[in-house]
C-alpha positions as CSV (number, residue, x, y, z in Angstrom):
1,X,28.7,1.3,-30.9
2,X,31.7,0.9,-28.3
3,X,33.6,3.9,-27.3
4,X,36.8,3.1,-25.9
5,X,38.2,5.8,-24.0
6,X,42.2,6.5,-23.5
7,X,43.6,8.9,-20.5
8,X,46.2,11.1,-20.4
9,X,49.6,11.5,-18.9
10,X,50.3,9.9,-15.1
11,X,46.8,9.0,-14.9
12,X,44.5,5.6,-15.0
13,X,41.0,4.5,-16.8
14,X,39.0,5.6,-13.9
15,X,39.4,9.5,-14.4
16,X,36.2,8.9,-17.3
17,X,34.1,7.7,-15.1
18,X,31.6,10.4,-15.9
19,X,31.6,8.8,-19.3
20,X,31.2,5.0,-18.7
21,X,28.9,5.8,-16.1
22,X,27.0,7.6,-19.1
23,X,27.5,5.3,-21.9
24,X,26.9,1.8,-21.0
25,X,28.7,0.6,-24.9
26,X,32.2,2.4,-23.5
27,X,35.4,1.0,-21.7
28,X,38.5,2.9,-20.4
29,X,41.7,1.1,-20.7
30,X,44.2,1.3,-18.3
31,X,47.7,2.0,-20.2
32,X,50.6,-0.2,-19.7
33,X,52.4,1.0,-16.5
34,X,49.1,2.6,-15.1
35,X,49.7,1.1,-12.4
36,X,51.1,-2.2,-13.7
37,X,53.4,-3.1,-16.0
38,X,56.2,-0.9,-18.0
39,X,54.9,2.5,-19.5
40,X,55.6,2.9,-23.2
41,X,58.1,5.3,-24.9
42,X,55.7,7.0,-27.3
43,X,52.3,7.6,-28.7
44,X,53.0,5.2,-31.4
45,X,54.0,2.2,-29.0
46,X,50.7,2.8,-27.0
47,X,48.8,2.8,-30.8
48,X,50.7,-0.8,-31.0
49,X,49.6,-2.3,-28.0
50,X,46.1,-0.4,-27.7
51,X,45.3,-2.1,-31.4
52,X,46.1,-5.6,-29.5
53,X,44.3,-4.9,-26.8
54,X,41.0,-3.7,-28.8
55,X,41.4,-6.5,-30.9
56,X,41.7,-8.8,-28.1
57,X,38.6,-8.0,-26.8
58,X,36.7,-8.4,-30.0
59,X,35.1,-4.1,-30.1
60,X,33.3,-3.4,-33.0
61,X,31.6,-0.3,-34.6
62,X,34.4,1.7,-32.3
63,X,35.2,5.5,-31.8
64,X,38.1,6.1,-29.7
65,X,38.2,9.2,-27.3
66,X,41.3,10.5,-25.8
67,X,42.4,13.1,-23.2
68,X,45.5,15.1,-23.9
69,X,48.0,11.8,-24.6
70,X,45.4,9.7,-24.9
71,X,43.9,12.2,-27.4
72,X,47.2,11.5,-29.2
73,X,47.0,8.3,-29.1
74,X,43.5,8.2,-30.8
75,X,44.7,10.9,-33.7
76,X,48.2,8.5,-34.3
77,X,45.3,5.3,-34.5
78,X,43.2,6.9,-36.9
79,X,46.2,8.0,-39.1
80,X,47.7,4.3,-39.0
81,X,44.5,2.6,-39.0
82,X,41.7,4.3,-40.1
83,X,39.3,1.0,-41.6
84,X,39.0,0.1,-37.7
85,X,37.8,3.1,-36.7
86,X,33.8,4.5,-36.9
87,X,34.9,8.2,-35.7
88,X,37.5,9.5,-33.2
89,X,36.8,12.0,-30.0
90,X,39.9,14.3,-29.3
91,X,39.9,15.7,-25.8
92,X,42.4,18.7,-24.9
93,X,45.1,17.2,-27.2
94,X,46.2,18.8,-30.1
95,X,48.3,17.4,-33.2
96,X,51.9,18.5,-31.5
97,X,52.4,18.7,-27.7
98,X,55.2,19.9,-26.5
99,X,55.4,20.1,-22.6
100,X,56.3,23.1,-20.5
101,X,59.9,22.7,-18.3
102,X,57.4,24.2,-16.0
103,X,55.6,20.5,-15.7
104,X,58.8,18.3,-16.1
105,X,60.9,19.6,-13.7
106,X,58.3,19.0,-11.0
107,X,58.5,15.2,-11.9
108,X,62.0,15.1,-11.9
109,X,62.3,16.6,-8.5
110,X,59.7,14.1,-6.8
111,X,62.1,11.0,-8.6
112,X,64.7,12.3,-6.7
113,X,62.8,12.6,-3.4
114,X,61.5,15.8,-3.5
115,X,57.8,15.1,-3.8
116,X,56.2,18.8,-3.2
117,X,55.8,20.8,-6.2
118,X,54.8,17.6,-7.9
119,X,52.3,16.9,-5.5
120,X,51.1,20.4,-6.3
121,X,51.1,20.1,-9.8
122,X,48.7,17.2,-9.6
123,X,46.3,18.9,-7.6
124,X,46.4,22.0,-9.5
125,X,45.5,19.9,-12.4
126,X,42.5,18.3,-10.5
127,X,41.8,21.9,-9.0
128,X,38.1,22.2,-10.7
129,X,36.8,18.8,-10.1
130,X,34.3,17.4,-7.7
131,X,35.5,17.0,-4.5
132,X,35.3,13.3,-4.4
133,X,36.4,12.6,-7.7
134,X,39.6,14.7,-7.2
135,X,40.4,13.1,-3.6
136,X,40.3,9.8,-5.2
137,X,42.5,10.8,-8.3
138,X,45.1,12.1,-7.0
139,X,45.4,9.3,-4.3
140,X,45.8,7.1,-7.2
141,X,47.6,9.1,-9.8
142,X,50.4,9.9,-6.5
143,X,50.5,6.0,-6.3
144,X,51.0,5.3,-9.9
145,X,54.0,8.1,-9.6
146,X,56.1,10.8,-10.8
147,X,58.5,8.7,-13.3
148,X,55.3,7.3,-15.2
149,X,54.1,10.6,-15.2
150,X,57.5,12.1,-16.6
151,X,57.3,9.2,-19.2
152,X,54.5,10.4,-20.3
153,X,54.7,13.9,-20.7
154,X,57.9,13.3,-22.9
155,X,55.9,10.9,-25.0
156,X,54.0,14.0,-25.6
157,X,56.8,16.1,-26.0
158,X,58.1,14.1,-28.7
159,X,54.5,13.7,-30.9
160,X,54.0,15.6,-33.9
161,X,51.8,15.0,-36.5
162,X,51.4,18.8,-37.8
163,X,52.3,17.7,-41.2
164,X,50.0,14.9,-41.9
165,X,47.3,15.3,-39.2
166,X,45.1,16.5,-42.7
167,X,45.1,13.2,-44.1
168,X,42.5,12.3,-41.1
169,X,39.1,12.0,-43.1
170,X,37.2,10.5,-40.0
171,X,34.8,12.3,-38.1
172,X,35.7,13.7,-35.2
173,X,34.9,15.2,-32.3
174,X,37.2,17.8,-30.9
175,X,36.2,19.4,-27.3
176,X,38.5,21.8,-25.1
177,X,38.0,23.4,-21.9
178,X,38.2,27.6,-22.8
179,X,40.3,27.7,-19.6
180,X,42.7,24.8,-20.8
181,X,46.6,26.4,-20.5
182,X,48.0,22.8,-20.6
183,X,46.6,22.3,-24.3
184,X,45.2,25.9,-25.4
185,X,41.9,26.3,-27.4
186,X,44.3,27.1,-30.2
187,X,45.5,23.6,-30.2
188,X,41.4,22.0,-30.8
189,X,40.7,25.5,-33.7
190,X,44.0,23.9,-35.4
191,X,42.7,20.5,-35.5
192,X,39.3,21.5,-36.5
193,X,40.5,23.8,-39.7
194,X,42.7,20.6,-40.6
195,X,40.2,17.7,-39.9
196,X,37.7,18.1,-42.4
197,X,34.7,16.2,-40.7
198,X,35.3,17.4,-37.8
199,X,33.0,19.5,-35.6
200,X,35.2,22.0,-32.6
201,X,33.2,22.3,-28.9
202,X,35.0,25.1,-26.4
203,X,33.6,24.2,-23.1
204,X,33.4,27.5,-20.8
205,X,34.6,27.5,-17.7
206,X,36.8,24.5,-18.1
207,X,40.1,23.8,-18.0
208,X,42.2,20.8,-18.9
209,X,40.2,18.4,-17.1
210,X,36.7,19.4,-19.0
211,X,35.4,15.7,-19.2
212,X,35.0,15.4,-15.1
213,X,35.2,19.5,-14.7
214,X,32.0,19.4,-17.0
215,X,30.9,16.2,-17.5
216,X,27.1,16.7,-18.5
217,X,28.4,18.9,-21.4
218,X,31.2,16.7,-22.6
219,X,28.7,14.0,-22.2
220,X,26.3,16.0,-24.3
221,X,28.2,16.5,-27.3
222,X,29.5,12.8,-27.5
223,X,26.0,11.7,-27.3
224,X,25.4,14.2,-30.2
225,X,28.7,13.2,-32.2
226,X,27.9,9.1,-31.5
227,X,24.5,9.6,-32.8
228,X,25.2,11.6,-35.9
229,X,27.7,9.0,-37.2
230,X,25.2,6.1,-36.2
231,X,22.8,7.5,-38.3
C-alpha cells in the first residue's frame, strides 16, 4: 500500500522524513511552488494537480496523509474522489481553517523587507523538534519564502468543508498534537464525530508539528491504521 504524504503551508516534502524513513511504500510530494514552480490558489487546485501527479506515477492501493493544508488537501481528495483512495490520514488539519491575523501579518511584513517576526514565527513553529531536523527546515522553509508561505495560509483561510465533510465514508486516521494552538484538538474531535470510520489520536506533549515533534507515536498509529484497512 503506498502512502503518499502532503505538507503543510510554506513548507517542502522533506519535513516527513520521519515517515518515509519509516514506511518504505510512502512518498512526500513537493507542492507546486515548494520551491519551484508557481504555488496554487487553493486546496482544490492542489487536489487537481496532486490527482495528476499520483496518476502520473502509476500509485496504487493509496492512503493519503496530510499536515494542516496538506491535511486539507487529502479531506477535499477524498470528498472529490473517493474510488482512488484506500483510506485517508489527517494531521493537525481540521474541515475549516481559518488563519490568525496573528500569522499573516508576519508574512506580509517579511514581503515587504521586514523579515524578523517571520523569521520568528517559523521557528516558533519548529520550536519542539529535533535539533537537526529543525536547523535544516527552517533553512529551507526561509528559502522557499514568505509570499509562498502567505499563499498558503490564505488557501487555508479560504477552505471550508463543514457542511459536507460527513459525506466522507473512508477510513481515516485523524492525529493532533494536545498542545496544537495552530489547529486545536477541537478541530481533529469535530472531524472524528463527523467521519464515521474514523478513529481520533491526541498526541501529548505535542504541538502542531506532532509527526517530527513525536514521530515514533505518529508512526505508531499509521502503522496501526495502514494495517487495519489492509486486512
Amino acid at each position: 500500500m503506498n502512502i503518499i504524504f502532503v505538507h503543510g503551508s510554506g513548507a517542502y516534502g522533506d519535513i516527513w522524513r520521519y515517515q518515509t524513513d519509516y514506511f518504505p511504500d510512502s512518498h512526500a510530494v513537493n507542492l507546486p511552488g515548494h520551491p519551484h514552480g508557481q504555488p496554487l490558489k487553493s486546496a482544490e487546485e492542489c487536489v487537481d494537480w496532486l490527482r495528476k501527479y499520483i496518476k502520473g506515477r502509476g500509485y496504487k492501493d493509496m492512503v493519503l496523509a496530510g499536515h494542516s493544508l496538506g491535511g486539507a488537501i487529502a479531506l477535499m481528495y477524498a470528498l472529490k474522489y473517493p474510488q482512488e483512495l484506500k483510506g485517508i490520514i489527517i494531521i493537525g488539519s481540521g474541515a475549516r481553517l481559518r488563519v490568525h491575523p496573528r500569522y499573516l501579518a508576519p508574512c506580509e511584513e517579511a514581503i515587504k523587507g521586514n523579515p524578523r517576526e517571520w523569521y520568528q514565527l517559523v521557528e516558533e513553529i519548529y520550536r519542539l523538534t529535533p535539533e537537526d531536523y529543525k536547523r535544516e527546515v527552517v533553512e529551507k522553509q526561509k528559502a522557499i519564502g514568505p509570499a509562498v508561505m502567505l499563499n498558503d495560509f490564505l488557501c487555508c483561510d479560504k477552505f471550508d468543508i463543514m457542511d459536507k465533510v460527513q459525506e466522507i465514508k473512508l477510513p481515516a486516521l485523524i492525529i493532533c498534537g494536545e498542545l496544537d494552538a495552530m489547529t486545536p484538538v477541537k478541530y481533529s474531535n469535530y472531524l472524528g464525530a463527523k467521519l464515521a470510520n474514523s478513529r481520533v489520536v491526541i498526541i501529548p506533549q505535542a504541538s502542531h508539528l506532532v509527526l517530527a515533534e513525536k514521530p515514533e507515536a505518529v508512526n505508531k498509529a499509521i502503522a496501526d491504521f495502514v494495517n487495519g484497512i489492509s486486512s
